[in-house]
Each structure stands twice: as structure tokens, then as C-alpha cells.
DSSP file (Angstrom, degrees, kcal/mol; ACC not computed):
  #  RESIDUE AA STRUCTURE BP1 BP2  ACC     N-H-->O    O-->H-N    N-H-->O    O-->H-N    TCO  KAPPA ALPHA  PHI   PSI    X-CA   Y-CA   Z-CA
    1    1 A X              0   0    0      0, 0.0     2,-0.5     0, 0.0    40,-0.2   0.000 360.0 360.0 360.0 135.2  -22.3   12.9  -61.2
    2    2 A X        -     0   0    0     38,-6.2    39,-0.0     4,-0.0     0, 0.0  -0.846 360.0-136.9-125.6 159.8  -19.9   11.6  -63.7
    3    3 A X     >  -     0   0    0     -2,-0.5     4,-2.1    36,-0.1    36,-0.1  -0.233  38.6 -97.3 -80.2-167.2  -18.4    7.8  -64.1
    4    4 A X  H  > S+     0   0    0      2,-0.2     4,-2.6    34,-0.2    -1,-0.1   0.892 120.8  52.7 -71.7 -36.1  -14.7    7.2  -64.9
    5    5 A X  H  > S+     0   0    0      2,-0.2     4,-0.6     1,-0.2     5,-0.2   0.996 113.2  50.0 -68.6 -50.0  -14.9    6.8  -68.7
    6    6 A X  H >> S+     0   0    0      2,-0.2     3,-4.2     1,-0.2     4,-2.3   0.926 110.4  43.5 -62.4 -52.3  -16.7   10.0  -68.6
    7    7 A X  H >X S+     0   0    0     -4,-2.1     4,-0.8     1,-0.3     3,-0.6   0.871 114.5  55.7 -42.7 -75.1  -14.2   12.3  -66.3
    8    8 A X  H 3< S+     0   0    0     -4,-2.6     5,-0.3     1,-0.3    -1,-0.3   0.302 105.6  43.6-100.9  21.5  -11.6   10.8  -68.3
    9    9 A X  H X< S+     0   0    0     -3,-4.2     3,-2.5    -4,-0.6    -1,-0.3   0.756 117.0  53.9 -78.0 -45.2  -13.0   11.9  -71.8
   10   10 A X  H << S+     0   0    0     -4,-2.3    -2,-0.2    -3,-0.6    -3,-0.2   0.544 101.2  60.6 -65.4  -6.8  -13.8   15.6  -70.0
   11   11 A X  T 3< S-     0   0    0     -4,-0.8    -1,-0.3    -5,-0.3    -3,-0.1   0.550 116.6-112.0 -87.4   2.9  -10.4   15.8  -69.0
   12   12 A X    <   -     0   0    0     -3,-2.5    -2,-0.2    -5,-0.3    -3,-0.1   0.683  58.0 -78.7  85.9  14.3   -8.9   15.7  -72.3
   13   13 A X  S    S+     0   0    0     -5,-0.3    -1,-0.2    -6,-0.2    -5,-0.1   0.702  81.4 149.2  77.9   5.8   -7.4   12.5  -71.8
   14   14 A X  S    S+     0   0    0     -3,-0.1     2,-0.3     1,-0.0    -1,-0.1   0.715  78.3   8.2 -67.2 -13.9   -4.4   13.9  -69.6
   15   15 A X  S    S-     0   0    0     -7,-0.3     2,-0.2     4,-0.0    -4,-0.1  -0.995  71.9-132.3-152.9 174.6   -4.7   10.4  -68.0
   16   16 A X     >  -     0   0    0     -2,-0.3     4,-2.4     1,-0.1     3,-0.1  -0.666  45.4 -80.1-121.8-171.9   -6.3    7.1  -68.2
   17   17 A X  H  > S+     0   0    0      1,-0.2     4,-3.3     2,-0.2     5,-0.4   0.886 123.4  55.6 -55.7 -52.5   -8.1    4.8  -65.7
   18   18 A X  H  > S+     0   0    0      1,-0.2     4,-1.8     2,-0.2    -1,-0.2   0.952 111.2  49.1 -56.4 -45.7   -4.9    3.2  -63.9
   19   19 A X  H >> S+     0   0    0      2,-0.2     4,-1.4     1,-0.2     3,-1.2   0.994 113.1  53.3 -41.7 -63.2   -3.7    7.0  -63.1
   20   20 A X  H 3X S+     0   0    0     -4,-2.4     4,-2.2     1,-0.3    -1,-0.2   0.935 107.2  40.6 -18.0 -74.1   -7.3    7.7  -61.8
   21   21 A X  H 3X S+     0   0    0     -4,-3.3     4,-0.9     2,-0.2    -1,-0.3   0.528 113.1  60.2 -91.8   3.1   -8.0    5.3  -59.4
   22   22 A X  H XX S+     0   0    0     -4,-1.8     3,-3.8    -3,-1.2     4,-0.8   0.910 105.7  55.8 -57.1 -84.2   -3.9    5.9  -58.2
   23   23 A X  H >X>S+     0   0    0     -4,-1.4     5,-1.9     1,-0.4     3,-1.3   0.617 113.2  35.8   9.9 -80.3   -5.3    9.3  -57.7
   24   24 A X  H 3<5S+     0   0    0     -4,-2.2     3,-0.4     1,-0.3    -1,-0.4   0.768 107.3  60.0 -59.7 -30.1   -7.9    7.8  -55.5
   25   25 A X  H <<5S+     0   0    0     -3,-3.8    -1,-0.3    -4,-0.9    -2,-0.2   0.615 107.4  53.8 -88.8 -19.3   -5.9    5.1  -53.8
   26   26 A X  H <<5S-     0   0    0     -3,-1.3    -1,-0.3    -4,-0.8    -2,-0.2   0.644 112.1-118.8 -96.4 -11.1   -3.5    8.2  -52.5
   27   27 A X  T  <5S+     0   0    0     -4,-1.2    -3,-0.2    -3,-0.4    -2,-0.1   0.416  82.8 121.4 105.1  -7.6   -6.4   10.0  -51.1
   28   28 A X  S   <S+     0   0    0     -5,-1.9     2,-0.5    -6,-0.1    -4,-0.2   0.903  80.9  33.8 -70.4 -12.7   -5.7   13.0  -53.5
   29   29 A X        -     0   0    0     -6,-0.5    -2,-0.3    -5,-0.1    -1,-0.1  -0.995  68.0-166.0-141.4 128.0   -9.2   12.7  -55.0
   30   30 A X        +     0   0    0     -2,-0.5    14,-0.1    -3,-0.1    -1,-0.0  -0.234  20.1 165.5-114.2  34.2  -12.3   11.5  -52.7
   31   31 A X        -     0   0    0      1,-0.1     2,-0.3    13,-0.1     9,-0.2   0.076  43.9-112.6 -51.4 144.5  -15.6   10.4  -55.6
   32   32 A X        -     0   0    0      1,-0.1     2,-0.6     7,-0.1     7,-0.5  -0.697  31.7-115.8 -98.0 152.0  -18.1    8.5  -53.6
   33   33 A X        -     0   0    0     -2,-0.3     5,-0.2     5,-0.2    -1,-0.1  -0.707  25.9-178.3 -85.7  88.9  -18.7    5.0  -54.2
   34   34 A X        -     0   0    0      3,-2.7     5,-0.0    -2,-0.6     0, 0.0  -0.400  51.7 -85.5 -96.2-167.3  -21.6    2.8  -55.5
   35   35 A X  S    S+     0   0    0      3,-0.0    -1,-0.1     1,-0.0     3,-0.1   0.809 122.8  21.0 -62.4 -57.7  -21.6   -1.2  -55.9
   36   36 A X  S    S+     0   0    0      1,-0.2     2,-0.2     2,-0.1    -3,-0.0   0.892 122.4  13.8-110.6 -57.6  -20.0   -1.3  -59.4
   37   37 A X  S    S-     0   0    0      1,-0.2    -3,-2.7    -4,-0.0    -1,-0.2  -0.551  71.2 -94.4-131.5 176.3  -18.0    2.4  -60.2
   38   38 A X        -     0   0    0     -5,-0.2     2,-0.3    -2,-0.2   -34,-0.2  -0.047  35.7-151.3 -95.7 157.6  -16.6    5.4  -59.0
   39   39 A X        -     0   0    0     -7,-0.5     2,-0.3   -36,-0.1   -36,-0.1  -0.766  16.7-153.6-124.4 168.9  -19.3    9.1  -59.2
   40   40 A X        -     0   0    0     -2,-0.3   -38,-6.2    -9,-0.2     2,-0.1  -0.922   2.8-139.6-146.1 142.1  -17.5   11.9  -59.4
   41   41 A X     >  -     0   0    0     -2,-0.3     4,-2.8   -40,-0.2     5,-0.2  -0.307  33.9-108.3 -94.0 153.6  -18.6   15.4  -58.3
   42   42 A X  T  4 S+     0   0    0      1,-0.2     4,-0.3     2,-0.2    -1,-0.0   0.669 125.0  46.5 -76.7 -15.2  -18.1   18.5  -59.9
   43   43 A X  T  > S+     0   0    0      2,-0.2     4,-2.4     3,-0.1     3,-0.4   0.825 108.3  60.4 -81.9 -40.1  -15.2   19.5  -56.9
   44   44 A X  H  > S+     0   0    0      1,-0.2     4,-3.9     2,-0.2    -2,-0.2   0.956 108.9  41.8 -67.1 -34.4  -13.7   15.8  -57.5
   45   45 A X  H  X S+     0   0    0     -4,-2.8     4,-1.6     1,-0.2    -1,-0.2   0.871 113.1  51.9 -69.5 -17.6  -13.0   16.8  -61.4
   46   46 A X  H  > S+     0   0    0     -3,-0.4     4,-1.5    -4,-0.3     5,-0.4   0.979 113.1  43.8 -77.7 -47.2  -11.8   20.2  -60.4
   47   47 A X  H >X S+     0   0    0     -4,-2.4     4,-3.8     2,-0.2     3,-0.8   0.973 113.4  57.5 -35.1 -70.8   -9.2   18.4  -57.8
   48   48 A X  H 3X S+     0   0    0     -4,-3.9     4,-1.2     1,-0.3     5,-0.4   0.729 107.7  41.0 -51.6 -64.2   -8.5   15.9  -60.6
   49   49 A X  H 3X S+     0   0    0     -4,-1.6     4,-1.6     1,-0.3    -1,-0.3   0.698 113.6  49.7 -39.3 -56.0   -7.4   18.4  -63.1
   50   50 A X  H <X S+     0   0    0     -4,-1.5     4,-1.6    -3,-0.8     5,-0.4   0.924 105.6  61.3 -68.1 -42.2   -5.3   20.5  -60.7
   51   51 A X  H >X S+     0   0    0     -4,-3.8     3,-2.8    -5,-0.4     4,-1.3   0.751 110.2  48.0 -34.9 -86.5   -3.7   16.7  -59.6
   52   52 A X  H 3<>S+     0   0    0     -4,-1.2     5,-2.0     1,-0.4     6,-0.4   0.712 107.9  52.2 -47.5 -23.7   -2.6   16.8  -63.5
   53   53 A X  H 3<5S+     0   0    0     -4,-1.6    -1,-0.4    -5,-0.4     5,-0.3   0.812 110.2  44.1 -83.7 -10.5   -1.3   20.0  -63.4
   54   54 A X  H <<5S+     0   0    0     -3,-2.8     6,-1.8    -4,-1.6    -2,-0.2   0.774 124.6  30.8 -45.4 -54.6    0.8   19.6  -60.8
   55   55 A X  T  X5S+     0   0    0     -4,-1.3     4,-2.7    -5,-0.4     5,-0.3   0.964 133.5  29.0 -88.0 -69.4    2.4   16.0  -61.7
   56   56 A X  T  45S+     0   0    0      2,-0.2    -3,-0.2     1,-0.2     3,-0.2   0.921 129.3  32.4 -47.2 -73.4    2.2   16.4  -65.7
   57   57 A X  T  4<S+     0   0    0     -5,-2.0    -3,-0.2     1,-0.2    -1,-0.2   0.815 140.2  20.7 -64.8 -30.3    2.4   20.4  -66.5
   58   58 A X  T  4 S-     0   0    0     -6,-0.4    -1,-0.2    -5,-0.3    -2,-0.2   0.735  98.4-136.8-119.6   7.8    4.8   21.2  -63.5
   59   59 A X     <  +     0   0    0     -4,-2.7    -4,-0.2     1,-0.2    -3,-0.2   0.664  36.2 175.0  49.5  15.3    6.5   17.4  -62.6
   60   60 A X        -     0   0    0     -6,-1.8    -1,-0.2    -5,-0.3     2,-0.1  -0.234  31.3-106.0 -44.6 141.4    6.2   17.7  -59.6
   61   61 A X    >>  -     0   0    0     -3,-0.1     4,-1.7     1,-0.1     3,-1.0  -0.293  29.6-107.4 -60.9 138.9    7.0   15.0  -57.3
   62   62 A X  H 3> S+     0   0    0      1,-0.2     4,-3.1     2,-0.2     5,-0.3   0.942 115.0  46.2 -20.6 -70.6    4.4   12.7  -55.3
   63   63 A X  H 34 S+     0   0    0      1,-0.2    -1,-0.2     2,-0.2    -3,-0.0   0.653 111.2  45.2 -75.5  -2.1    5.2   14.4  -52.0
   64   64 A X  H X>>S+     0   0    0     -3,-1.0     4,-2.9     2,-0.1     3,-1.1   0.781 112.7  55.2 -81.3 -34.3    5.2   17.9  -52.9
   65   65 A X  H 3X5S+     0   0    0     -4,-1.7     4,-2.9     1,-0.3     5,-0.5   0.996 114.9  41.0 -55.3 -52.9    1.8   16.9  -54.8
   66   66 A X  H 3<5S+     0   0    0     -4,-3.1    -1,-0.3     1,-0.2    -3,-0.1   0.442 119.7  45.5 -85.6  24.8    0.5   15.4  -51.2
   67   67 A X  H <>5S+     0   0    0     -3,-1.1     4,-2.1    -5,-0.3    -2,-0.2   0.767 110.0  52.2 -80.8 -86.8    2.0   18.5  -49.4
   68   68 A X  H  X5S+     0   0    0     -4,-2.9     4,-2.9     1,-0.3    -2,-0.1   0.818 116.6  39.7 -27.7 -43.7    0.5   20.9  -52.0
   69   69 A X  H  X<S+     0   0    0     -4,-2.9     4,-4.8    -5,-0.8    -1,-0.3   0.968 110.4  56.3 -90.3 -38.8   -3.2   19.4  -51.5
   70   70 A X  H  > S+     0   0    0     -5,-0.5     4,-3.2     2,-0.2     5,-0.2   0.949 113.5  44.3 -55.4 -37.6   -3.0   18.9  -47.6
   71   71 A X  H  X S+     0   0    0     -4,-2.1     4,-1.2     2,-0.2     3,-0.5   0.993 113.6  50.1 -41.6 -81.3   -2.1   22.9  -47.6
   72   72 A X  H >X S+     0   0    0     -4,-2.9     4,-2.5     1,-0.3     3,-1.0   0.792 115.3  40.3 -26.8 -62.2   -4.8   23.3  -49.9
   73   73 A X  H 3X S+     0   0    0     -4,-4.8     4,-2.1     1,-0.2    -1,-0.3   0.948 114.8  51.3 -45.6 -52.2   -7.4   21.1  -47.6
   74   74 A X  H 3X S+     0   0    0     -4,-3.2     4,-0.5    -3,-0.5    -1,-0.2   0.471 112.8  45.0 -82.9   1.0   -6.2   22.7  -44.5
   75   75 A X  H <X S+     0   0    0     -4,-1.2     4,-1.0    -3,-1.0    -1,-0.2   0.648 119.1  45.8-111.7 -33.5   -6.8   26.6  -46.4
   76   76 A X  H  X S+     0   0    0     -4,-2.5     4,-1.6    -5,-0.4    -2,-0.2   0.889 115.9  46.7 -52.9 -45.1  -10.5   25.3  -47.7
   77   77 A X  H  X S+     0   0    0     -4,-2.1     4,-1.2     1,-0.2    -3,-0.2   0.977 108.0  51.0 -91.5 -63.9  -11.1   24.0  -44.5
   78   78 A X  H  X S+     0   0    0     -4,-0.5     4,-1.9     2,-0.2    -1,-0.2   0.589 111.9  53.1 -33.2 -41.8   -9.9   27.2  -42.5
   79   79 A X  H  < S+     0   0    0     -4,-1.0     5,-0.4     2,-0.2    -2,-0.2   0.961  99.3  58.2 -49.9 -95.9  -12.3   29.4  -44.7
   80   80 A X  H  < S+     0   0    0     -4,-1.6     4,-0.2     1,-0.3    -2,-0.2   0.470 111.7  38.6  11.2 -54.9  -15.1   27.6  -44.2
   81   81 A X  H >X>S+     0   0    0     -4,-1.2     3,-4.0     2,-0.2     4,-2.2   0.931 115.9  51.8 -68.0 -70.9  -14.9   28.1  -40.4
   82   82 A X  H >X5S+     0   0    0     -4,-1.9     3,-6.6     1,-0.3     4,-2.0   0.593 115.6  46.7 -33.2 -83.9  -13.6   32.1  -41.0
   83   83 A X  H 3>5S+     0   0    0      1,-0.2     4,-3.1    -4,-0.2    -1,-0.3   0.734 120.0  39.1 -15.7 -39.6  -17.1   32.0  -43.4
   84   84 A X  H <>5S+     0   0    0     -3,-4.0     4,-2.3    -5,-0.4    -1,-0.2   0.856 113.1  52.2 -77.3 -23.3  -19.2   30.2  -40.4
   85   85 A X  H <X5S+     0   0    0     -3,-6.6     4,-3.0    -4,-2.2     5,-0.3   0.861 110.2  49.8 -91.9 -43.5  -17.5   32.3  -37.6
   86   86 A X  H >X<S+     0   0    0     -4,-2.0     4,-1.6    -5,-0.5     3,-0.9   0.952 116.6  50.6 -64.6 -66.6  -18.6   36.0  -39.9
   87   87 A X  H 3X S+     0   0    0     -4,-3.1     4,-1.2     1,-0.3    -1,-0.2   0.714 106.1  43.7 -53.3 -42.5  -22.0   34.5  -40.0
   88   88 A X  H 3< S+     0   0    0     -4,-2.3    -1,-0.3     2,-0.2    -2,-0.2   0.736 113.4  51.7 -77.3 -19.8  -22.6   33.6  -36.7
   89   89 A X  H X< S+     0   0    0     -4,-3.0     3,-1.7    -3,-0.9    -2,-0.2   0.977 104.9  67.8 -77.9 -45.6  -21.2   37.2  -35.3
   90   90 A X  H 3< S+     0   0    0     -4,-1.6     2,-0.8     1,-0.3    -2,-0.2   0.708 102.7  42.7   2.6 -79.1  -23.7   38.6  -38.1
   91   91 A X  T 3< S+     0   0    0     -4,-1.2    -1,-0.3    -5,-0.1     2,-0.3  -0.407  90.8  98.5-105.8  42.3  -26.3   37.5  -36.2
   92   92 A X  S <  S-     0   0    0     -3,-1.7    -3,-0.1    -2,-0.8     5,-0.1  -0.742  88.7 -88.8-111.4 155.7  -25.2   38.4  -32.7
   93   93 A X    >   -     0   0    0     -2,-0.3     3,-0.5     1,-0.2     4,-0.5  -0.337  40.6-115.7 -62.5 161.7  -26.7   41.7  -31.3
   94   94 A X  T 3> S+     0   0    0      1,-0.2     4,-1.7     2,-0.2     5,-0.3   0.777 114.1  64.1 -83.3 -16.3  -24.6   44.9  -32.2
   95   95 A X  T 34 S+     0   0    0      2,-0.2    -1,-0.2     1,-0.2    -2,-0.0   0.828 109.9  38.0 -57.2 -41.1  -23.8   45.7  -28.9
   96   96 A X  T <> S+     0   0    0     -3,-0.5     4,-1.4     2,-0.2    -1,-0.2   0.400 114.2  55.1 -89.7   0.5  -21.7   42.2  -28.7
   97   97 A X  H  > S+     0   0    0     -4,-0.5     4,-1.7     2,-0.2     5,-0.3   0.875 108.2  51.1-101.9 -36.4  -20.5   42.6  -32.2
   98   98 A X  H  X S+     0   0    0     -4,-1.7     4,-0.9     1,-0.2     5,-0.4   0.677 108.2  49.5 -55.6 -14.1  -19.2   45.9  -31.1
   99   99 A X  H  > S+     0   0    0     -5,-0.3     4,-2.3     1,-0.2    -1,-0.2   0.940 110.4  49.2 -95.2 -30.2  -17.4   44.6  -28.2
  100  100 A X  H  X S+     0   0    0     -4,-1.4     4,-1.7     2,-0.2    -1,-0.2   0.791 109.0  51.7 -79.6  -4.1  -15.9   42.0  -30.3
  101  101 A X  H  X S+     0   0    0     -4,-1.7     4,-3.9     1,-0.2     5,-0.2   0.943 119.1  45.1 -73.7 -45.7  -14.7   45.0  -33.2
  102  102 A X  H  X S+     0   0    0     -4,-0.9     4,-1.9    -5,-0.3    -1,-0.2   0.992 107.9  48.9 -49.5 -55.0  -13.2   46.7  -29.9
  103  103 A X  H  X S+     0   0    0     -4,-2.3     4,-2.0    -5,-0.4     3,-0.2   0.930 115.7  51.1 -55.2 -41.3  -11.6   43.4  -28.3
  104  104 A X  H  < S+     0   0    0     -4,-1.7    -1,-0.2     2,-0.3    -2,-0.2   0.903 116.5  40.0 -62.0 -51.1   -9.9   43.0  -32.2
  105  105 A X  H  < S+     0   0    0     -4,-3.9    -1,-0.3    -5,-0.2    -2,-0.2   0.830 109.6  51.4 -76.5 -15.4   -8.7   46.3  -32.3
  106  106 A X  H  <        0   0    0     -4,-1.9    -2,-0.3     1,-0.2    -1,-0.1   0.964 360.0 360.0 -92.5 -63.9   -7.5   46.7  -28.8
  107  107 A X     <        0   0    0     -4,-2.0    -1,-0.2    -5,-0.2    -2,-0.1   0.202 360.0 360.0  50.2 360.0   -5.5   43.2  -29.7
């Protein structure tokens, strides 16, 4: 977990604090929260940096930016499942995992 001063030496300085915690106040970047500052996770820096390439390197607007990242969520999110839903037929007998390879192809 990193604070703000740190994320925003490791980013190279592509933004300072008031940009940041915009970041956060739109929802684009979620760091969990203690009593005095901000943590940030090793997914929140990876968001941040893709934030800054989107609005800095390509100028992109604010609503393509919260466009761009709801896609994004809603393609993370959609994996996740696909990942959950191939595990749990894994672990089905092969007789029902054959009936579902049939049902798919017959489809």
C-alpha cells in the first residue's frame, strides 16, 4: 500500500495531489481509506496511470475518459464471471460437461 506523496513520486509526476483526489472524487480511481490519507493498491496505480494516459497523452475529454473506464469495468467484470463460470464447469462430472460442449455446439 502506497500514500499520495508516494504514488505521485512513482508516477513520474504526471500529476499532483489536486488532480488525484479529482481522480477519486469522479470515481475513476477507488484507494481505500484510513482516518488521515488515501492507500493505494497496486491495481489503483495501474488505473491511475492509464487515467493519465488517456486525459494527458491522448486529451481526451472527461466523458469519453468515464465511458472508456465503465467499458473497461464492465469487460474486467465480465471475465471474472467467464473465469468463475470455466471453473465451476471444470469441476462438474464429464458426462454434464459433455452435454454442455453438445448444447454449445448444437446452439
Amino acid at each position: 500500500m502506497r500514500r499520495i506523496d508516494e504514488v505521485l513520486t512513482e508516477i513520474d509526476n504526471l500529476i499532483d495531489q489536486a488532480a488525484l483526489e479529482d481522480f477519486i472524487a469522479r470515481g475513476w480511481v477507488r484507494p481505500l481509506r484510513d482516518q488521515t490519507d488515501y492507500a493505494f493498491e497496486d491495481v489503483d496505480i495501474s488505473r491511475i496511470q492509464l487515467v493519465c494516459e488517456l486525459r494527458i497523452d491522448m486529451r481526451l475529454e472527461l466523458d469519453a475518459i468515464d465511458i472508456i473506464l465503465s467499458l473497461m469495468d464492465q469487460l474486467y467484470d465480465s471475465r471474472a464471471r467467464f473465469d468463475r463460470l470455466i471453473e465451476a464447469l471444470g469441476n462438474q462430472p464429464e458426462n454434464v460437461r459433455n452435454s454442455i460442449i453438445k448444447s454449445l455446439r448444437d446452439a
